[in-house]
NUROMI-285942 format. One record per residue (C-alpha): residue in one letter; y, x negated, z. Coordinates in steps of 0.1 Angstrom, whole numbers, plus 5000, padded with zeros to 4 digits. Each point is the difference from the previous one (the first is absolute). Example, Ala and Ser with C-alpha at 12.3 -4.5 7.8 and 13.67 -1.06 7.14 Angstrom:
BEGIN
site r->A	Y->4955	X->4877	Z->5078
site r->S	Y->5034	X->4986	Z->4993
END
This chain:
BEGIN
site r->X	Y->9420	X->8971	Z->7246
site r->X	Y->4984	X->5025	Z->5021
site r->X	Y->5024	X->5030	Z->5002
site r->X	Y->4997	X->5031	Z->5021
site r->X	Y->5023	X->5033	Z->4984
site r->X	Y->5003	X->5021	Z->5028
site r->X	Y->5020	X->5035	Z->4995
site r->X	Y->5001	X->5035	Z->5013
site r->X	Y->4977	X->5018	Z->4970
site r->X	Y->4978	X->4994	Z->4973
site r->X	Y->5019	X->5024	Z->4979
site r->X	Y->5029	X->4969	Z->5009
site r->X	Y->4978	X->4974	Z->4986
site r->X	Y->4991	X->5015	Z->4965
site r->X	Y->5031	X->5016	Z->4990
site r->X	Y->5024	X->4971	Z->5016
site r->X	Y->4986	X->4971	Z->5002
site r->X	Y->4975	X->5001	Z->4976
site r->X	Y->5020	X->4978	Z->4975
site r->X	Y->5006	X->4970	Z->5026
site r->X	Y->4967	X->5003	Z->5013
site r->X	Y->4981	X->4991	Z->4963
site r->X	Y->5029	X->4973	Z->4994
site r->X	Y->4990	X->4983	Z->5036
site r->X	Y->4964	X->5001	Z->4990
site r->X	Y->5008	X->4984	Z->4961
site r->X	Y->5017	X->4976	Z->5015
site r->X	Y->4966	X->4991	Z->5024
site r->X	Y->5011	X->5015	Z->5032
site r->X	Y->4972	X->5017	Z->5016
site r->X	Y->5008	X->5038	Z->5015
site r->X	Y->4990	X->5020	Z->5028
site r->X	Y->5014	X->5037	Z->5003
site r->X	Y->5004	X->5008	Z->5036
site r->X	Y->5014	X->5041	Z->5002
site r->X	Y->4985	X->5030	Z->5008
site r->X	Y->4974	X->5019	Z->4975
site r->X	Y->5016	X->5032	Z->4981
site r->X	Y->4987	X->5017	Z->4965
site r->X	Y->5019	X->4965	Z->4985
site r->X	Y->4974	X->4978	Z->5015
site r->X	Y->4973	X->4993	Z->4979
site r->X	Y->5025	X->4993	Z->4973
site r->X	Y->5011	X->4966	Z->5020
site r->X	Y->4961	X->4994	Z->4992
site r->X	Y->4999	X->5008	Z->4963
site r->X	Y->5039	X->4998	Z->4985
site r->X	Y->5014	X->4972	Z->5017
site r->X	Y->4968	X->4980	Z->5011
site r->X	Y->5002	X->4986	Z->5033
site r->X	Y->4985	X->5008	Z->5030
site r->X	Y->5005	X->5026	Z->5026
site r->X	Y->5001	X->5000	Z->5036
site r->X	Y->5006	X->5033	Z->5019
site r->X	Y->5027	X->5005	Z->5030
site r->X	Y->5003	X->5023	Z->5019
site r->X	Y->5038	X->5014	Z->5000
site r->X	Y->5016	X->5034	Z->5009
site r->X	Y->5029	X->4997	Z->4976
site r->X	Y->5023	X->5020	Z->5018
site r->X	Y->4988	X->4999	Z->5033
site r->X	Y->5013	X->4993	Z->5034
site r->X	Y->4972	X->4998	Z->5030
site r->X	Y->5004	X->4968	Z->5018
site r->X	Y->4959	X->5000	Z->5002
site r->X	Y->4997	X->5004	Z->4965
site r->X	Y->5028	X->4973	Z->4987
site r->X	Y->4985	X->4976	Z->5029
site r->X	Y->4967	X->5009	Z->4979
site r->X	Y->5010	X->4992	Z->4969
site r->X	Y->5018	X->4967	Z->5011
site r->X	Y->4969	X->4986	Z->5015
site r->X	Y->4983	X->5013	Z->4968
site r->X	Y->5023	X->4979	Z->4982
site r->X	Y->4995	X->4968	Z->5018
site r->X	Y->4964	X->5005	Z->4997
site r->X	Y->5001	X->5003	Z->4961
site r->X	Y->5023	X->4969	Z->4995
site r->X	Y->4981	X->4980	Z->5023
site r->X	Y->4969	X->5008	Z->4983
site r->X	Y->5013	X->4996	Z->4969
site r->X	Y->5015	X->4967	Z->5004
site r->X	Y->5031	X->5003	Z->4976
site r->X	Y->5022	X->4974	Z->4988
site r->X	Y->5026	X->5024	Z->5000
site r->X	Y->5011	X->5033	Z->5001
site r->X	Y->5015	X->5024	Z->4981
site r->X	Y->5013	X->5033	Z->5015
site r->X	Y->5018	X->5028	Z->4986
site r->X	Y->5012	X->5035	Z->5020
site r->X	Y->5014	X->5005	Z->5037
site r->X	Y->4968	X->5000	Z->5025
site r->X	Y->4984	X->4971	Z->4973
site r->X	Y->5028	X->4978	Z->5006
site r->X	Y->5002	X->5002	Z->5036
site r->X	Y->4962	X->4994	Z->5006
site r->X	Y->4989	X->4980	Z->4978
site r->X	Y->5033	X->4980	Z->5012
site r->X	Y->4987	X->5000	Z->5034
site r->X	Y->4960	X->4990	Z->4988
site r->X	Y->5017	X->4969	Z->4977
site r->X	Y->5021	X->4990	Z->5036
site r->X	Y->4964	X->5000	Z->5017
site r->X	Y->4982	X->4985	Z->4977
site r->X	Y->5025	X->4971	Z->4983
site r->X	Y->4997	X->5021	Z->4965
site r->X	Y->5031	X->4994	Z->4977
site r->X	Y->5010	X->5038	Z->4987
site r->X	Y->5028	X->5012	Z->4975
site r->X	Y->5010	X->5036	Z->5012
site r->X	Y->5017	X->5018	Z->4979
site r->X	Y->5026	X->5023	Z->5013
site r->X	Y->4995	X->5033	Z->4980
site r->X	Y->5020	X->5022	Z->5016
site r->X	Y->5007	X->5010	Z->5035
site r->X	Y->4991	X->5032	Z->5005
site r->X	Y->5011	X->5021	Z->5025
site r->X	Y->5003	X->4977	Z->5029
site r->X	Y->5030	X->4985	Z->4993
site r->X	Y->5020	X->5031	Z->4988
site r->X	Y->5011	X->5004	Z->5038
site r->X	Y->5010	X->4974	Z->5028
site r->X	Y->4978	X->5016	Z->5027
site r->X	Y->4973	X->4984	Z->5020
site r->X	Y->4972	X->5000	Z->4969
site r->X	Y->5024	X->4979	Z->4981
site r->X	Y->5008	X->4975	Z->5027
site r->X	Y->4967	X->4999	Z->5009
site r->X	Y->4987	X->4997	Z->4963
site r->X	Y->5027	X->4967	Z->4998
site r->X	Y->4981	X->4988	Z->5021
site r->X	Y->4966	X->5000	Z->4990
site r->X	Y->5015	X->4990	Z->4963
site r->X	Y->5013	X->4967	Z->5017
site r->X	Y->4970	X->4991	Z->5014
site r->X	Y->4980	X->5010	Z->4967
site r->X	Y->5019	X->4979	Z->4979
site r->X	Y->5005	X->4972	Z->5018
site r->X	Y->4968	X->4985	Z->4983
site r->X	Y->5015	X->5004	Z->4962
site r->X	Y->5013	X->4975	Z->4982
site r->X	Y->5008	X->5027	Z->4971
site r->X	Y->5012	X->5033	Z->5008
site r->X	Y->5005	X->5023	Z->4965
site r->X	Y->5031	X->5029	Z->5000
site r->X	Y->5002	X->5023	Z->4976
site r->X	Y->5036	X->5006	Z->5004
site r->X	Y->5031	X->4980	Z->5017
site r->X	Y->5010	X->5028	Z->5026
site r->X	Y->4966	X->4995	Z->5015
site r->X	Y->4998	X->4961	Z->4999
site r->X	Y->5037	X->5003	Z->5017
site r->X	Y->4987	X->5022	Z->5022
site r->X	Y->4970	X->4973	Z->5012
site r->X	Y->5027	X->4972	Z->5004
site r->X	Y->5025	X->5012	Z->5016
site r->X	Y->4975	X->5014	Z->5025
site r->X	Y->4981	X->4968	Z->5004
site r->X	Y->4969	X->5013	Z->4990
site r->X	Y->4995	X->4972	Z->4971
site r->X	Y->5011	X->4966	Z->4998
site r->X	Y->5027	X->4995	Z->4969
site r->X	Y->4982	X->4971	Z->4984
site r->X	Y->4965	X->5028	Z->4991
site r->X	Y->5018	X->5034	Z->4992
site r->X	Y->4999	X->5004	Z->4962
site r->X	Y->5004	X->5031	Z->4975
site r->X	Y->4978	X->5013	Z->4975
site r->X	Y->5006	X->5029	Z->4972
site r->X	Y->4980	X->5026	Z->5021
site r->X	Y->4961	X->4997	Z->4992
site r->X	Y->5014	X->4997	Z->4961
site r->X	Y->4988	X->5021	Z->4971
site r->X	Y->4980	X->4988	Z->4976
site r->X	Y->5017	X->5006	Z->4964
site r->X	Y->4969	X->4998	Z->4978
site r->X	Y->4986	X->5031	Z->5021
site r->X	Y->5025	X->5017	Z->5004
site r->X	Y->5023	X->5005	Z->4966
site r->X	Y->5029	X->5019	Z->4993
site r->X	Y->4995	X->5032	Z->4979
site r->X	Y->5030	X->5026	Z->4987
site r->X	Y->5014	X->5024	Z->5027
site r->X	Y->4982	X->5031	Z->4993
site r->X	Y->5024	X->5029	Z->4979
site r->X	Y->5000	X->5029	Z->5024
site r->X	Y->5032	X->5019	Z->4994
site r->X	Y->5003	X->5024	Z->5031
site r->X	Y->4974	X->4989	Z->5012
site r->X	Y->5000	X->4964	Z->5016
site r->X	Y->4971	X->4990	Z->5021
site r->X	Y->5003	X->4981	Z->5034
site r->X	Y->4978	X->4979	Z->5014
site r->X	Y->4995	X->4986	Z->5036
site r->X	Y->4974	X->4974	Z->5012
site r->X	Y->4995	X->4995	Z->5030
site r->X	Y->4976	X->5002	Z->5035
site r->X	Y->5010	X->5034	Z->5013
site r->X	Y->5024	X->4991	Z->5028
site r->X	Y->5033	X->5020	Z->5009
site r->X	Y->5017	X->4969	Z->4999
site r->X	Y->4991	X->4993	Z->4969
site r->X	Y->5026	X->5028	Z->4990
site r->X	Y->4973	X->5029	Z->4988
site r->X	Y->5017	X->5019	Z->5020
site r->X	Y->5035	X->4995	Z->4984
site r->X	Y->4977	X->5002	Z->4965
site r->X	Y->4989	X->5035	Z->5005
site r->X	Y->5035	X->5010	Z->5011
site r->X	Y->5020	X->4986	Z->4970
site r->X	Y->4971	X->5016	Z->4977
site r->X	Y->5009	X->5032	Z->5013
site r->X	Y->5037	X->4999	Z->4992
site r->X	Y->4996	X->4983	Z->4966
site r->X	Y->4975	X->5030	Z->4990
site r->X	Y->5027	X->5021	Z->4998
site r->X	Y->5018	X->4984	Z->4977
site r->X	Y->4971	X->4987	Z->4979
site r->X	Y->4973	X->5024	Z->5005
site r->X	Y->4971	X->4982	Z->4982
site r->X	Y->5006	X->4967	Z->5019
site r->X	Y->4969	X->4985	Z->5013
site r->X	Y->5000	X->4982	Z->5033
site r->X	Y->4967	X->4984	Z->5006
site r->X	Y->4985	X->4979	Z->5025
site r->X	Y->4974	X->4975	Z->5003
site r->X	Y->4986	X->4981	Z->5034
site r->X	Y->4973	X->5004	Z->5027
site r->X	Y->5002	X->5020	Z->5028
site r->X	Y->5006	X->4979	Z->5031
site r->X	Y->4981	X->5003	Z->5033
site r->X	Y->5016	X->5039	Z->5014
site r->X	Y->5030	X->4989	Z->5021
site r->X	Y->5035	X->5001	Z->5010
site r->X	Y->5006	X->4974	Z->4965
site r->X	Y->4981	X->5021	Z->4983
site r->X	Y->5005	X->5026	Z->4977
site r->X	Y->4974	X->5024	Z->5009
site r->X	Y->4980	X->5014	Z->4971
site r->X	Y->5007	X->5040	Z->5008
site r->X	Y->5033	X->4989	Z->4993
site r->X	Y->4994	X->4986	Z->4970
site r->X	Y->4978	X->5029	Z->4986
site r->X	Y->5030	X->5020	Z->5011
site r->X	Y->5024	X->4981	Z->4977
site r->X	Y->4973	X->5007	Z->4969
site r->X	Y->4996	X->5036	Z->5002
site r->X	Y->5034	X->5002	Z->5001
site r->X	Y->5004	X->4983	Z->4969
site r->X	Y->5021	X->4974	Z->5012
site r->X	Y->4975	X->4968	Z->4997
site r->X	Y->4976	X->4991	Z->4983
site r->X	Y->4974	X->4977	Z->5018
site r->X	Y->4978	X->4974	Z->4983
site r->X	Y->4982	X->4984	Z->5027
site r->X	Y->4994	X->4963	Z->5004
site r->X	Y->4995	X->4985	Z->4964
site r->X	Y->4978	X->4975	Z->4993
site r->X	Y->5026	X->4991	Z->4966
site r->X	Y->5034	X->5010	Z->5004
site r->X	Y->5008	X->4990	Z->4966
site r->X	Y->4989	X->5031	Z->4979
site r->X	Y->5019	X->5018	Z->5026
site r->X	Y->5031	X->4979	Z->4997
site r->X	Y->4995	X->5004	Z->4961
site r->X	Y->5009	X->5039	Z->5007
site r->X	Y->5027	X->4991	Z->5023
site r->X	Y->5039	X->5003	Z->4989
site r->X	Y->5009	X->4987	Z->5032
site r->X	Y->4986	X->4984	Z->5030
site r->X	Y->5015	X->5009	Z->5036
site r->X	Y->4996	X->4983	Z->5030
site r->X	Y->5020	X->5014	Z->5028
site r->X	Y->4990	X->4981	Z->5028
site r->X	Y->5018	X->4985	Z->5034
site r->X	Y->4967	X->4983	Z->5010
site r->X	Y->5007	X->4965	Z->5005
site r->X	Y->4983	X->4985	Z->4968
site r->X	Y->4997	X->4970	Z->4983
site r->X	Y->5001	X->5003	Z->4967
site r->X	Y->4982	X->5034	Z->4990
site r->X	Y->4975	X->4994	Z->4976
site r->X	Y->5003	X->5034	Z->4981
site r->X	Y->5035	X->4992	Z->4989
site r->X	Y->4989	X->4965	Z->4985
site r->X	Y->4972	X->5023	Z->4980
site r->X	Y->5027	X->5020	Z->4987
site r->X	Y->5024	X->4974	Z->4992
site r->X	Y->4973	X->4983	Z->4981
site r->X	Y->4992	X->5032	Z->4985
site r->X	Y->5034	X->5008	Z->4988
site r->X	Y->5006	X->5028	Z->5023
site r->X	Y->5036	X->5011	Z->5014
site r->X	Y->4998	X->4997	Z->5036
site r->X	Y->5021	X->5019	Z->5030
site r->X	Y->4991	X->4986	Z->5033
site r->X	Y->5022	X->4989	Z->5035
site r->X	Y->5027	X->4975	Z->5008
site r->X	Y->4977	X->4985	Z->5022
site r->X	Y->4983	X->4967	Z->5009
site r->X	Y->4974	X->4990	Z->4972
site r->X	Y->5002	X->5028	Z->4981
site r->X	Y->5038	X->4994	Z->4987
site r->X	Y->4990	X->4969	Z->4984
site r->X	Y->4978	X->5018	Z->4971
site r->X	Y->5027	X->5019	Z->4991
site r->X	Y->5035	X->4993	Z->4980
site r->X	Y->5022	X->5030	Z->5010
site r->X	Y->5006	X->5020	Z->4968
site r->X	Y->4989	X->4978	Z->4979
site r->X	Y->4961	X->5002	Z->5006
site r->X	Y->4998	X->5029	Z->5023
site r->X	Y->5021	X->5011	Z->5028
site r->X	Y->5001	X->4992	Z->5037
site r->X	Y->5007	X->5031	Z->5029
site r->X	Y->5008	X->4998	Z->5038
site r->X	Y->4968	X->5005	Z->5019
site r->X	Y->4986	X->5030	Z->5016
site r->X	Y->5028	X->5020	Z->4977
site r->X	Y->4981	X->5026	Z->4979
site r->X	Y->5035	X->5009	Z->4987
site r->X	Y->5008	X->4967	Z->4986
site r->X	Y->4963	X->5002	Z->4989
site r->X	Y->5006	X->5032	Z->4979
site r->X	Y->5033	X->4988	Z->4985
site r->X	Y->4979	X->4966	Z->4985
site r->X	Y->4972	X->5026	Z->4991
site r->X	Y->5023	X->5022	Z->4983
site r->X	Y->5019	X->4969	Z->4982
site r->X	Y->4965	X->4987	Z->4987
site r->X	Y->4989	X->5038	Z->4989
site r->X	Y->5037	X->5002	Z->4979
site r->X	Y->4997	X->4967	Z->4983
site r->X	Y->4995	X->4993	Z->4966
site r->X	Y->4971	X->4989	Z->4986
site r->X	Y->5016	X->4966	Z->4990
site r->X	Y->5013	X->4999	Z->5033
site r->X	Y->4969	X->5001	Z->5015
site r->X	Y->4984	X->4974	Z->4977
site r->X	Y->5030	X->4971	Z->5008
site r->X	Y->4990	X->5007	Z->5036
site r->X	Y->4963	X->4994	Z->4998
site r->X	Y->5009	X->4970	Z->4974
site r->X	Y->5022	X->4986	Z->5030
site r->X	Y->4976	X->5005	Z->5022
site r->X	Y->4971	X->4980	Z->4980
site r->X	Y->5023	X->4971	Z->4999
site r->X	Y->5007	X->4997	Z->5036
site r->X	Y->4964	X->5002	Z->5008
site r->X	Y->4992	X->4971	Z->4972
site r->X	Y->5034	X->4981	Z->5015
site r->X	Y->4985	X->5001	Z->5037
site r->X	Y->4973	X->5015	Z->5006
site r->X	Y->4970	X->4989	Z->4981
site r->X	Y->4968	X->4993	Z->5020
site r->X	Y->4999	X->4961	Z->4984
site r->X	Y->5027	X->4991	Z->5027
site r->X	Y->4982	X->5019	Z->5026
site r->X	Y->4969	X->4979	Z->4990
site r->X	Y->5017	X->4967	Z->4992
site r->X	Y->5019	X->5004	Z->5036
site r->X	Y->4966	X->5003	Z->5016
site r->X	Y->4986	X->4970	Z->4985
site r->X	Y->5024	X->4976	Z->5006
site r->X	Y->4999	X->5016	Z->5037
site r->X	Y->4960	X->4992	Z->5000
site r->X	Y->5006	X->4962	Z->4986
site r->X	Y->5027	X->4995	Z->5027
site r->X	Y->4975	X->5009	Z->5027
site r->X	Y->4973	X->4982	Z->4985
site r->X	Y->5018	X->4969	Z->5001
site r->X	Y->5013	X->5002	Z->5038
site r->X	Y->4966	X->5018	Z->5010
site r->X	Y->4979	X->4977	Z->5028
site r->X	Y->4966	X->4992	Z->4998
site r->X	Y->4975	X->5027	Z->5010
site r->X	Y->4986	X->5003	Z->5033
site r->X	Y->4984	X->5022	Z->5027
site r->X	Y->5017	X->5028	Z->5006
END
C-alpha cells in the first residue's frame, strides 16, 4: 500500500516511529513522510529510507489564518499524493489530516498520542476542539489510544464510534535498542534525570522546586534535564529561566539529545513530573527498558509505566512536596533497592510494552483496510 505518515516533527519520526516505519516498508508498504523539516530531517532520508514531503506546521500555534493555511496545505499534499491510507500521529496531525482523508475518501489510522492541553479544561477550546475531533474522525475505521482514560474519554463523548477505538502500548520501545544496564552506585550522590519538551506542564517546574529541597539533604545530588526549548510562550519555560536554575546550581541542562541512552546509562532515576495530558510518555518506556527506577504522576498515560513501589513510585501532580519526598526516598535507598526497581521495571516494559505489538497492531490494521478498501478513482 501507499501510506502517508503525517506527524508534528521530524525529530517525531526518527526517534518514535522510526521502528514501525522500517517494519511497514519490510513488509512492502510504500512510505511518504508528511511533517515539517527540523535538524532531524535529512535522517528520514538516510536512517529510515523513505521519502520526505515537507508541511508546513506551527506546532504550537493558534492564528486562525495560519491553521486555515496549514489545513489547505494538508489537503493539497494528500491529494497530490494519492495515499491509500493514512497514518497520523500528534494533535494538529490528527485533526487535519482527518479532515484531508474526509475530503478526499482516504482511509487514515490516527493515533491518539496524547491530548495536550486542550482538554485539561472544559472551556470553549475544548468544546470547540470536540468538535472538530468528531468531524476528523469520522473517516477512520481505526482509531489507536495509547491509554484507556483517553479512549473513554472519545466514547463517552461521541467523538469515535465503539466498533474502531483500539489501544496500543504507547509508540512501544524497542528492547534490542534499548537494554537494561546496572543502576549506577552513587552513594550520596544519585542523579536525576528528566526528558522531556520544555513545557511547564510537563512538571519542570515542580522539577526544579523538589531539586532544591532534596539538595539540602543530599548535597551532591544531580538533577539534570534534557529537552528542546519550545517556541517562547505562556507553556513555555523560558530559557532566562532556565539559565537561572543552572547558575544556581540547581539543574543541570543537556539539551535535546540525539541518543538518550548514554544519558539514561548515567541516570539512577528517571522523573517525569508532568500533568500534561499524555499518552503514554515515551521517556518512561526508555527507562523502563533501560532498567531505570522511575518517579512520575498519578495521571492519565503516565501511571500505566509505573508499578507503585515496586518499579518506581507515583506522586500527585503539580506537588513539588510529594515530588521531593519520592526524590528523597530514591536518594536513601539501597543499592539493591534500587536494582529490584529497575529489574521490575524491565519486565513490565518486556510484559507490555515492546514495539512488536505496536508493529503487529499496525499491520493487521493495514490488512483490514486493505481488504474493505474500494477501488481507486478520481479524487
Amino acid at each position: 500500500m501507499k501510506l502517508v505518515v503525517t506527524v508534528n516533527s521530524s525529530f517525531n519520526v526518527v526517534n518514535f516511529r522510526s521502528g514501525l516505519l522500517r517494519a511497514l516498508m519490510a513488509a512492502g508498504h510504500e512510505i511518504t513522510v508528511l511533517a515539517p523539516r527540523d535538524d532531524y530531517t535529512e535522517a528520514i532520508l538516510s536512517e529510515i529510507g523513505c521519502r520526505y514531503v515537507e508541511l508546513k506546521m506551527d506546532r504550537r500555534g493558534t492564528s486562525p489564518v495560519r491553521e486555515a493555511g496549514c489545513l489547505r496545505a494538508m489537503i493539497g499534499h494528500i491529494r497530490a499524493l494519492r495515499p491509500d491510507a493514512i497514518l497520523s500521529y500528534t494533535i494538529k496531525n490528527n485533526l487535519y489530516a482527518g479532515l484531508a482523508a474526509r475530503l478526499t475518501g482516504t482511509p487514515i489510522i490516527p493515533n491518539v498520542t496524547g491530548l495536550g492541553s486542550v482538554f485539561s479544561g472544559k472551556g470553549p477550546l475544548a468544546a470547540f476542539a470536540a468538535r472538530v475531533y468528531r468531524h476528523a474522525f469520522r473517516a477512520a475505521p481505526i482509531v489507536f489510544f495509547q491509554n484507556l482514560e483517553d479512549q473513554e474519554q472519545f466514547l463517552q463523548a461521541g467523538l469515535v464510534a465503539s466498533g474502531t477505538a483500539r489501544i496500543l502500548p504507547g509508540s512501544g520501545v524497542d528492547l534490542a535498542r534499548f537494554t537494561a544496564s546496572p543502576v549506577p552506585r552513587r552513594p550520596q550522590a544519585p542523579v536525576f534525570l528528566l526528558v522531556a519538551r520544555l513545557l511547564w506542564e510537563k512538571g519542570i517546574g515542580e522539577y526544579a522546586a523538589a531539586a532544591r529541597q532534596v539538595r539540602k539533604v543530599f548535597p551532591e545530588a544531580v538533577f539534570r534535564l534534557a529537552g528542546g526549548l519550545e517556541t517562547p510562550g505562556p507553556a513555555a519555560v523560558p530559557k532566562a529561566v532556565l539559565s537561572q536554575w543552572e547558575e544556581e546550581g540547581i539543574i543541570e541542562y543537556l539539551g535535546r539529545q540525539r541518543d538518550i541512552r548514554p544519558v539514561l546509562a548515567q541516570a539512577t532515576c528517571v522523573v517525569m513530573p508532568s500533568y500534561y495530558r499524555e499518552g503514554t510518555p515515551r521517556a518512561l518506556l526508555e527507562a523502563g527498558a533501560c532498567g531505570r527506577p522511575i518517579i512520575t504522576t498519578d495521571t492519565a498515560g503516565c501511571r500505566t509505566v509505573v508499578i507503585d513501589g515496586e518499579s518506581g513510585f507515583l506522586v500527585a501532580p503539580r506537588d513539588s512536596s510529594d515530588l521531593e519526598r519520592a526524590m528523597l526516598r530514591i536518594a536513601g535507598a539501597p543499592q539493591e533497592i534500587l536494582q529490584k526497581m529497575g529489574s521490575a521495571g524491565r519486565a513490565l516494559v518486556e510484559r507490555q510494552f515492546d514495539e512488536k505489538i505496536v508493529i503487529r497492531a499496525y499491520a493487521e490494521a493495514l490488512s483490514e483496510i486493505a481488504g474493505k478498501r474500494p477501488p481507486p478513482g478520481p479524487l
